[in-house]
OpenMM code with the backbone's topology and positions (N, CA, C; nanometers):
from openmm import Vec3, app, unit

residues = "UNK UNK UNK UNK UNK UNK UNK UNK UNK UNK UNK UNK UNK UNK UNK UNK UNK UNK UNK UNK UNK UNK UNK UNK UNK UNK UNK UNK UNK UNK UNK UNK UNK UNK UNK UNK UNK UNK UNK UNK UNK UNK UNK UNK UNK UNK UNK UNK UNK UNK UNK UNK UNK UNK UNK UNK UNK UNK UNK UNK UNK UNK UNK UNK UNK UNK UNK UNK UNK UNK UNK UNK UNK UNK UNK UNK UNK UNK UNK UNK UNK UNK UNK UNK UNK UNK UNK UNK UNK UNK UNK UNK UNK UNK UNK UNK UNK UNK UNK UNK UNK UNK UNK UNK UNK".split()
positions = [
    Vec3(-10.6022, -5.3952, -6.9975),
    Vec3(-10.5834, -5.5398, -7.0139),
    Vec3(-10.4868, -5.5899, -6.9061),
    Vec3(-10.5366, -5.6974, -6.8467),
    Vec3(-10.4200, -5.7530, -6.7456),
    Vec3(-10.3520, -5.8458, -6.8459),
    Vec3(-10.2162, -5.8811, -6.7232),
    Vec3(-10.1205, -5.9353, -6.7666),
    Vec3(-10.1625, -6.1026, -6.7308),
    Vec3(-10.0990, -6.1650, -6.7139),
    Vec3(-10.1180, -6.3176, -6.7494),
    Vec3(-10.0232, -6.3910, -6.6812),
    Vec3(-10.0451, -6.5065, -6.6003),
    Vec3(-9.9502, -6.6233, -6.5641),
    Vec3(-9.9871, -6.7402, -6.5841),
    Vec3(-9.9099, -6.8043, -6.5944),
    Vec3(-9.9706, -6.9371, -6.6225),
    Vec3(-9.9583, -7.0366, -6.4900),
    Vec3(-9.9890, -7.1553, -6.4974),
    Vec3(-9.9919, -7.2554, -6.3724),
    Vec3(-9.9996, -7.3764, -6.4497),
    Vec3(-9.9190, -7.4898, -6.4003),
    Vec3(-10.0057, -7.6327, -6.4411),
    Vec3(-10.0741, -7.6482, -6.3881),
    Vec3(-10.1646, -7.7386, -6.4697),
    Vec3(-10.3035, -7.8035, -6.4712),
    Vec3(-10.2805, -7.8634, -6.3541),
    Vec3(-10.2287, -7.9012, -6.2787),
    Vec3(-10.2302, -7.9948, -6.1585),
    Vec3(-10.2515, -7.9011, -6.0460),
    Vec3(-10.2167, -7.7800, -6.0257),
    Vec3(-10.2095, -7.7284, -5.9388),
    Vec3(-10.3421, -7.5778, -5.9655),
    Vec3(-10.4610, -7.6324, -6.0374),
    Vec3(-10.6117, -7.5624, -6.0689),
    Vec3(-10.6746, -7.5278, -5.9500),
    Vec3(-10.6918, -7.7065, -5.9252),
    Vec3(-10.7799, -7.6722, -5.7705),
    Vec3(-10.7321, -7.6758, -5.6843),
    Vec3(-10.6345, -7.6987, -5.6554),
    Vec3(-10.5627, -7.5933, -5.4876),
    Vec3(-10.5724, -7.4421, -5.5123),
    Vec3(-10.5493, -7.4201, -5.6526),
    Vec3(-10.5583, -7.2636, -5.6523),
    Vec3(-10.6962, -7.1993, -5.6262),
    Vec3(-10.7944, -7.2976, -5.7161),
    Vec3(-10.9264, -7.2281, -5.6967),
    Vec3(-10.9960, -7.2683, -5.5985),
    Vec3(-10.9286, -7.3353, -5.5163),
    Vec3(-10.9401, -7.4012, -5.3739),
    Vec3(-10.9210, -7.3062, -5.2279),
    Vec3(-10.7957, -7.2466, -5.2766),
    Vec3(-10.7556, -7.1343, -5.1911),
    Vec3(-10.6541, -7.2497, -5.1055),
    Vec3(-10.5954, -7.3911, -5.1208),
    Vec3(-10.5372, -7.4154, -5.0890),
    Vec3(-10.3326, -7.3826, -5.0861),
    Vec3(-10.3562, -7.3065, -5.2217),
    Vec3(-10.2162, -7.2280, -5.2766),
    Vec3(-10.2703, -7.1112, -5.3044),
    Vec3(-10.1562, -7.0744, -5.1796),
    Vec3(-10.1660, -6.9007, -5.1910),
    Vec3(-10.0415, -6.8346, -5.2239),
    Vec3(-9.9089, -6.9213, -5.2829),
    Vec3(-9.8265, -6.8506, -5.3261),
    Vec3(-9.7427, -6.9145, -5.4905),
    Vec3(-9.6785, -6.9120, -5.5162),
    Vec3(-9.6183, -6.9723, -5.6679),
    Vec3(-9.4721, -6.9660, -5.6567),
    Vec3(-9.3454, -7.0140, -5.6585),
    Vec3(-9.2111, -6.9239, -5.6812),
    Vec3(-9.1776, -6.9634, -5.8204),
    Vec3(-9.1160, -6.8213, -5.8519),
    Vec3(-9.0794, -6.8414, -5.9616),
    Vec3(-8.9436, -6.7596, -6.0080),
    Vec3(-8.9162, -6.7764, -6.1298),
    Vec3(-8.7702, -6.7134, -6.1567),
    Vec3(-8.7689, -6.5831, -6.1765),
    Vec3(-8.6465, -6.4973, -6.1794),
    Vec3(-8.6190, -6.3609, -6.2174),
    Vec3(-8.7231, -6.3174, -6.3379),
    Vec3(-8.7380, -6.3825, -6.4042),
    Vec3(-8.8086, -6.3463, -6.5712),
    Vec3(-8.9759, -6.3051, -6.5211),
    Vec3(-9.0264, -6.3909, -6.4393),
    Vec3(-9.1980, -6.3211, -6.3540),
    Vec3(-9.1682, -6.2984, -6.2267),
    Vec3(-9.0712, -6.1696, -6.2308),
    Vec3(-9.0392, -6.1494, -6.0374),
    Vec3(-9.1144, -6.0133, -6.1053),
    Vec3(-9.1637, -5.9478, -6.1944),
    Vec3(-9.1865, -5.8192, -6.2194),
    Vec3(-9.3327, -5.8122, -6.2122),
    Vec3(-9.3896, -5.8450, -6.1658),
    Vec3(-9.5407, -5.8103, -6.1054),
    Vec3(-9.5191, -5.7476, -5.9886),
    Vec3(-9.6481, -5.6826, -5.9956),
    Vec3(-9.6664, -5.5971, -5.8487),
    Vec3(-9.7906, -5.5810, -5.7826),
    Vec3(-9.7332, -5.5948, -5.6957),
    Vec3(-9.8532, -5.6008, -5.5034),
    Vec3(-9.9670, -5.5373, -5.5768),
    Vec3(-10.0617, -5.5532, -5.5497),
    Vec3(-10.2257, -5.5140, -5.5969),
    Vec3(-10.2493, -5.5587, -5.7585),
    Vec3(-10.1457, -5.6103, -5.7973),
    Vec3(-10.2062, -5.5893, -5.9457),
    Vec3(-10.2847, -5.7274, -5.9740),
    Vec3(-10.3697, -5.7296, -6.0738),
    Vec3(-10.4534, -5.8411, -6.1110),
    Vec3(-10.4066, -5.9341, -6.2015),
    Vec3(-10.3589, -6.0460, -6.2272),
    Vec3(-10.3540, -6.1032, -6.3093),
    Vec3(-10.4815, -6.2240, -6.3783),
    Vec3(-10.4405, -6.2570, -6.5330),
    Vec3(-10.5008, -6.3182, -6.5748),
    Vec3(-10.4689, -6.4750, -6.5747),
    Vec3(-10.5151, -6.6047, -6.5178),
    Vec3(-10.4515, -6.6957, -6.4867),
    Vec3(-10.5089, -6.8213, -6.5956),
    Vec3(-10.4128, -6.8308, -6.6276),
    Vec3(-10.5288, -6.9735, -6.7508),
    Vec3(-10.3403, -7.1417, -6.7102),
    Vec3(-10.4273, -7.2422, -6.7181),
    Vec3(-10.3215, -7.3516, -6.7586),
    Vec3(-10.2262, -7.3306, -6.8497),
    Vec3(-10.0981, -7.4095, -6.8189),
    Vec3(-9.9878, -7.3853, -6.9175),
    Vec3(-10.0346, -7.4484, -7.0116),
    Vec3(-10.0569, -7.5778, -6.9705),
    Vec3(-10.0579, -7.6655, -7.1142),
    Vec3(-10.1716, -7.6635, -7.2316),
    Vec3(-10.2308, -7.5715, -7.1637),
    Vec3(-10.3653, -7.5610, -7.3293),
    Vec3(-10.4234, -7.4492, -7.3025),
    Vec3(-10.3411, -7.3665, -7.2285),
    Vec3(-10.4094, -7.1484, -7.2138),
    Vec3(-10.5358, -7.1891, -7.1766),
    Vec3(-10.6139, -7.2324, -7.1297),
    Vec3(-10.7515, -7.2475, -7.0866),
    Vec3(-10.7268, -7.1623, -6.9646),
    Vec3(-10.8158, -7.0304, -6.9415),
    Vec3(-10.8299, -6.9356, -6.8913),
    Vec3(-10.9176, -7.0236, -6.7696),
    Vec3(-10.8514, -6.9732, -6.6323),
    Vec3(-10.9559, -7.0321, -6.4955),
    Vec3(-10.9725, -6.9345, -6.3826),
    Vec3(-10.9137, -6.8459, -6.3756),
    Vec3(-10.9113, -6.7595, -6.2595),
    Vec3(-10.8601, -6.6141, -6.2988),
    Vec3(-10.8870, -6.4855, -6.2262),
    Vec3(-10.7690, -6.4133, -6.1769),
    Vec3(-10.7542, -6.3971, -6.0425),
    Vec3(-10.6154, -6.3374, -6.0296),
    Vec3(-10.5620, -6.3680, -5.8726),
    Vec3(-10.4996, -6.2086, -5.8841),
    Vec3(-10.4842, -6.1581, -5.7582),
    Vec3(-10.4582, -6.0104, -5.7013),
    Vec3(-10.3288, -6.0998, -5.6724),
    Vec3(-10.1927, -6.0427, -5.7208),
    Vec3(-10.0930, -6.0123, -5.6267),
    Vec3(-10.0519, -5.9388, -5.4782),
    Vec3(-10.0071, -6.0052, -5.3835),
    Vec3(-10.0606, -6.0172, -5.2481),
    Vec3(-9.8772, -5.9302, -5.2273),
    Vec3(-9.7496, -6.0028, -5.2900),
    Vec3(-9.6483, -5.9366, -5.2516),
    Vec3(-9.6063, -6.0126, -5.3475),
    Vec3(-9.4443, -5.9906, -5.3996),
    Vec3(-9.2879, -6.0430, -5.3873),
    Vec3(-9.2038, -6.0411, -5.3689),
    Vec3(-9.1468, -6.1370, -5.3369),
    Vec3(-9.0321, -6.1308, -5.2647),
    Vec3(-8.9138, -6.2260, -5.2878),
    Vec3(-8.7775, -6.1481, -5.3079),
    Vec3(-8.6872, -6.2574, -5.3312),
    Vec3(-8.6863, -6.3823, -5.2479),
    Vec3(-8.5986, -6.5155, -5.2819),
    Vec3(-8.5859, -6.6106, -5.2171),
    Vec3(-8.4577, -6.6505, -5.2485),
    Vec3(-8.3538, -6.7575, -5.1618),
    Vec3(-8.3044, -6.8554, -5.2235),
    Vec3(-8.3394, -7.0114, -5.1852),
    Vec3(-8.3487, -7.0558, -5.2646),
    Vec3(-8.3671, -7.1984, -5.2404),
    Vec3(-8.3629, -7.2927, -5.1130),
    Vec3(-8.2486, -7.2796, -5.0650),
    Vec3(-8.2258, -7.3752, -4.9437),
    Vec3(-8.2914, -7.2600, -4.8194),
    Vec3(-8.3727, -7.1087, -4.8532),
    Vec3(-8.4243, -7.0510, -4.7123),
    Vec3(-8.5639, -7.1121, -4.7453),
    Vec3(-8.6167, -7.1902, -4.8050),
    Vec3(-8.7853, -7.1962, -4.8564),
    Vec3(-8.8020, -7.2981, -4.6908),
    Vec3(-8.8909, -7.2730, -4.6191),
    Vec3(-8.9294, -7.3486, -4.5661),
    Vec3(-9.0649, -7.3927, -4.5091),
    Vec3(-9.1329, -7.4864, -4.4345),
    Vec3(-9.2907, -7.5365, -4.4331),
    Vec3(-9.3147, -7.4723, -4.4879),
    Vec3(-9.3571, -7.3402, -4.3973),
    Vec3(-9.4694, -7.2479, -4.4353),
    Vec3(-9.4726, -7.2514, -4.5881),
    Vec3(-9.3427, -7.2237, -4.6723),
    Vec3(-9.3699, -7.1877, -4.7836),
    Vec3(-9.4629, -7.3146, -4.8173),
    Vec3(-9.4196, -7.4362, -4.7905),
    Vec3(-9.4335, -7.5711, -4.8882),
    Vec3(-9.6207, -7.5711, -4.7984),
    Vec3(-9.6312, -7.5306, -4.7006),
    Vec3(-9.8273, -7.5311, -4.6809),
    Vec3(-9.8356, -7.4348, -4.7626),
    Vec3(-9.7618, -7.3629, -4.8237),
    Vec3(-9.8898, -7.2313, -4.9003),
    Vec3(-9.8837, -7.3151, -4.9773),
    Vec3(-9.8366, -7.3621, -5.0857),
    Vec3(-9.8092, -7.4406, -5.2300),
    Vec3(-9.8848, -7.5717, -5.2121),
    Vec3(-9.9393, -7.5387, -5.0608),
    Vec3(-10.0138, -7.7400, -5.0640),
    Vec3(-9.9290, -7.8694, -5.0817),
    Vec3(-9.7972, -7.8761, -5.0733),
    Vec3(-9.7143, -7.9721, -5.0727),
    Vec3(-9.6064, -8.0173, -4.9493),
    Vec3(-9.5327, -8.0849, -4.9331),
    Vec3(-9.4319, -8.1058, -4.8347),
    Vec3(-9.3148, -8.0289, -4.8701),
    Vec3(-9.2466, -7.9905, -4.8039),
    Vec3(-9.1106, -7.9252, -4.8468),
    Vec3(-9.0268, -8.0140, -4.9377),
    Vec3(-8.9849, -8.1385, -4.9320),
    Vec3(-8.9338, -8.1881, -5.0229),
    Vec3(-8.9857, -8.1998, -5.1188),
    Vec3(-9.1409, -8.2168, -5.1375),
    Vec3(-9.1898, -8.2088, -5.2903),
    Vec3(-9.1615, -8.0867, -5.3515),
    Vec3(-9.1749, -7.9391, -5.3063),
    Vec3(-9.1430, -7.8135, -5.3416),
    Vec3(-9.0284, -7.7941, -5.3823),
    Vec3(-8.9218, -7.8474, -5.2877),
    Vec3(-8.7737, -7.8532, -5.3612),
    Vec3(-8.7698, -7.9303, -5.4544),
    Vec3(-8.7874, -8.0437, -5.4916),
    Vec3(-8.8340, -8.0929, -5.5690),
    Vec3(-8.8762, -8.0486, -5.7337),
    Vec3(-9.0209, -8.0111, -5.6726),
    Vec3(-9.0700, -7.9495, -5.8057),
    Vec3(-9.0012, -7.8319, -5.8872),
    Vec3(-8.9323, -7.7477, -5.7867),
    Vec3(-8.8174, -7.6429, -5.8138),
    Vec3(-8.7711, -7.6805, -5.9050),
    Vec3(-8.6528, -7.7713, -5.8303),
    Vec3(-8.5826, -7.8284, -5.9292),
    Vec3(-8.5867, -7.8868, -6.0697),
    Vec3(-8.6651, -7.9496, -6.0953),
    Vec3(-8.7369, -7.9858, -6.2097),
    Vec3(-8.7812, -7.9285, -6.2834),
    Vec3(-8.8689, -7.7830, -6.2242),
    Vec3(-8.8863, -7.6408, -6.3201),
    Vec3(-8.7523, -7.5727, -6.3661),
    Vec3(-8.6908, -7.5375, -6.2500),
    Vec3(-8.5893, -7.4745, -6.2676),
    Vec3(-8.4534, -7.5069, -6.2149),
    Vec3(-8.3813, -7.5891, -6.3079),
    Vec3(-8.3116, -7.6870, -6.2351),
    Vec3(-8.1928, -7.6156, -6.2185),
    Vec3(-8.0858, -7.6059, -6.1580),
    Vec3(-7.9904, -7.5462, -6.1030),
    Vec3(-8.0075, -7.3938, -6.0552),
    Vec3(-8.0894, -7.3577, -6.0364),
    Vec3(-8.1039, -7.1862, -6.0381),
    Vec3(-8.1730, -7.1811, -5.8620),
    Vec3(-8.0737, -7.1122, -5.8032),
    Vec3(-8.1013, -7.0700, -5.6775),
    Vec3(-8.1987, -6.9441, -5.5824),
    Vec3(-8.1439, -6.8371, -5.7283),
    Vec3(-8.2437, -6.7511, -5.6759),
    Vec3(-8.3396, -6.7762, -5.7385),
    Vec3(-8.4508, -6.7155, -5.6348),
    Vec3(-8.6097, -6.7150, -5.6656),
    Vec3(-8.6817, -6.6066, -5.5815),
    Vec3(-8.8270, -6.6159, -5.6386),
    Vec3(-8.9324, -6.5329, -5.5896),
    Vec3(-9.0452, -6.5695, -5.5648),
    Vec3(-9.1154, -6.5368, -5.4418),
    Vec3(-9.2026, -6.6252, -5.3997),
    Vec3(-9.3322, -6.4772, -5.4352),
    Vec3(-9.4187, -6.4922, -5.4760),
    Vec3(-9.5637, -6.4236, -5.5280),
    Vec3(-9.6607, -6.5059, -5.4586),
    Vec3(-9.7407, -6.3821, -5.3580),
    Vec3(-9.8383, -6.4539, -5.2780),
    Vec3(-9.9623, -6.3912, -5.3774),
    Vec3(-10.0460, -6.4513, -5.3346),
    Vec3(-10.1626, -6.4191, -5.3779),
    Vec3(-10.3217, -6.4677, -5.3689),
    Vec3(-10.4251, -6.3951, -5.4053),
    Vec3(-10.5512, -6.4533, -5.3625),
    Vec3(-10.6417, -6.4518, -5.5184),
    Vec3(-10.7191, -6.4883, -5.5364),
    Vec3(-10.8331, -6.5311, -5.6293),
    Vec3(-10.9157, -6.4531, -5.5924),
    Vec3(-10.9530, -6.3751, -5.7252),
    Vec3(-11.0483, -6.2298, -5.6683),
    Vec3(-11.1453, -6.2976, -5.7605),
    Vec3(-11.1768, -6.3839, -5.8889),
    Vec3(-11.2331, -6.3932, -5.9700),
    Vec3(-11.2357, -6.5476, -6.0448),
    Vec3(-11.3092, -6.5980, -6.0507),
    Vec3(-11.2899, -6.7130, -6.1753),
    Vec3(-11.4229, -6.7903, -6.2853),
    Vec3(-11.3672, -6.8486, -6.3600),
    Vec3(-11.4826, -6.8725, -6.4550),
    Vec3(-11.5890, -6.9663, -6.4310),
] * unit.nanometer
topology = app.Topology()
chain = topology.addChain("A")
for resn in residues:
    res = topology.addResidue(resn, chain)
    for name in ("N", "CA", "C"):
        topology.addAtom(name, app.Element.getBySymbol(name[0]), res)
């Protein structure tokens, strides 16, 4: 059985787009690993849409995120800091999880 991440609904079809090829996220999902498969469904109603191969991770802190990161995520850098913040508001370290879409429904 694979393991599971979630995504908002807003960010479906860039994923199944192949326009986002990475996610950051906090210490608590830095524990996946390179090749492994996950199961990907929306946060807000588990509706299952994809799985995605973990590509790498890698620590981050906040103020090193730059373009590149914010083109993988399909956004501008200030929207990314941004959205950070708002997910995870005061918390500096992070982890950036690349990845590709091996599968979807």
């Amino acid at each position: 059985m694979s393991r599971e991440i979630t995504f908002f609904s807003r960010f479906e079809q860039d994923i199944l787009a192949g326009r986002k090829t990475i996610t950051i996220r906090d210490a608590g999902e830095s524990h996946f690993q390179s090749g492994e498969v996950l199961r990907v469904s929306r946060n807000e109603d588990g509706v299952f849409f994809c799985f995605i191969e973990v590509k790498s991770v890698t620590p981050i802190r906040l103020e090193a995120l730059t373009e590149e990161h914010a083109q993988q995520e399909n956004m501008t850098l200030s929207q990314l800091k941004q959205v950070i913040q708002e997910i995870y508001p005061g918390l500096d370290e992070l982890f950036v999880i690349a990845f590709r879409v091996v599968a979807h429904s």
